[in-house]
N, C-alpha and C positions, 0 to 999 in steps of 0.2 A: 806242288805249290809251296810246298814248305818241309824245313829238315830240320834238326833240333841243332841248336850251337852249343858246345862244350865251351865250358868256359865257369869261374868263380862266384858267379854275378850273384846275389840270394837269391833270387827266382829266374826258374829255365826261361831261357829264350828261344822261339820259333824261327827260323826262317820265311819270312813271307813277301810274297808283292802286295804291297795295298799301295794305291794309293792315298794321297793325302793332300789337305790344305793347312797350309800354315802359315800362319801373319805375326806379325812381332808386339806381344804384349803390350809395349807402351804406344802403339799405334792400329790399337785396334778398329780403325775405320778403314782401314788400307784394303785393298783386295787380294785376295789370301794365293801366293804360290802355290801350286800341286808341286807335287814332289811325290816321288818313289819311295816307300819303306822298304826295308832291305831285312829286317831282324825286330822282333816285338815279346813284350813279354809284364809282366801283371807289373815290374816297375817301370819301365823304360821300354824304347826300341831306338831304332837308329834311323837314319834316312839322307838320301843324298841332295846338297845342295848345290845351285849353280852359282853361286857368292860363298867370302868367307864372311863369316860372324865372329865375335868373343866368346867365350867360355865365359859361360855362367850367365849368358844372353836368356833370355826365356823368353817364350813363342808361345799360341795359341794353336793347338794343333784340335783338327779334325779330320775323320775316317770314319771308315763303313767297316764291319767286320760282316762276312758272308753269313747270309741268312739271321741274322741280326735285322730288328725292325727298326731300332734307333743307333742315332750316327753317335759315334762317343767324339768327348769333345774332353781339350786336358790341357793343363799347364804346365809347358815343359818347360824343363832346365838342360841347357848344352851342358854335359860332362867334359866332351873331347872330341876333337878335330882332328880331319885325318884329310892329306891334301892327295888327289889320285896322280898317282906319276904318271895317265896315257893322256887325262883329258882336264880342262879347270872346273871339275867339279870335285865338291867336298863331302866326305862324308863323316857327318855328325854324330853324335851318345848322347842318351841324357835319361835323365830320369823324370815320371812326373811327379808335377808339384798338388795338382788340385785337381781334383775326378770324383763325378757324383758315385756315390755305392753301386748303383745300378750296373753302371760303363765300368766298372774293375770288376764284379761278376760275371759281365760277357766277356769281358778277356782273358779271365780266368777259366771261364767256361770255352771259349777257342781256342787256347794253350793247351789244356789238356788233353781236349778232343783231337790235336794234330799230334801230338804227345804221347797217348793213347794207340791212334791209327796207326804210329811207325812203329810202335812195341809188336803190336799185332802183325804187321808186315815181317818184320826181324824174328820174333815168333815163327811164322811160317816158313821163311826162306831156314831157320834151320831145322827143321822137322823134316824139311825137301833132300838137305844134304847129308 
């Protein structure tokens, strides 16, 4: 379900499928897109759209993280657009803007735990070889 991304970011990011709903800030009575998450992590994650947006657009994004009792809900900021060259979808960056304490705990608490699991994986596979 999920692999760790290398990469500069301040906080690791996860590999993951979640899905998601996301509606545009200043049109928040809209009915909210599902979209795929592709990568997450306690600032940001990414996820693919079927429209282009602007940078620095912000969204209201909502998700479930497994075994989690409540859905976290957050204010994001597009960082950066990435257009796919097979199909016209987009895959978006960003960071969030507003998230109650609770929802950055589970994240942080699902980061690690996937985080955690592939050490112990990598762990093993070399103890085998």
């Amino acid at each position: 379900m999920s692999g760790l991304v290398h990469n500069n970011r301040k906080h690791p990011r996860i590999s993951v499928d979640l899905a998601l709903k996301c509606k545009d800030f200043l049109l928040a009575k809209e009915t909210p897109m599902e979209v795929l998450a592709k990568n997450l992590s306690l600032g940001g994650m990414s996820f693919y759209l079927d429209h282009f947006t602007a940078m620095s657009h912000k969204l209201i994004l909502e998700f479930d993280l497994p075994l989690v009792a409540h859905n976290v809900r957050t204010i994001f900021k597009i960082m950066w657009i990435h257009k796919s060259p097979t199909d016209e979808q987009f895959l978006v960056g960003g960071k969030f803007l507003e998230m109650s304490k609770e929802n950055k705990t589970q994240i942080a608490e699902f980061v690690y735990d996937r985080i955690k699991d592939q050490f112990e994986t990598l762990r093993e596979q070399a103890q085998i070889a």
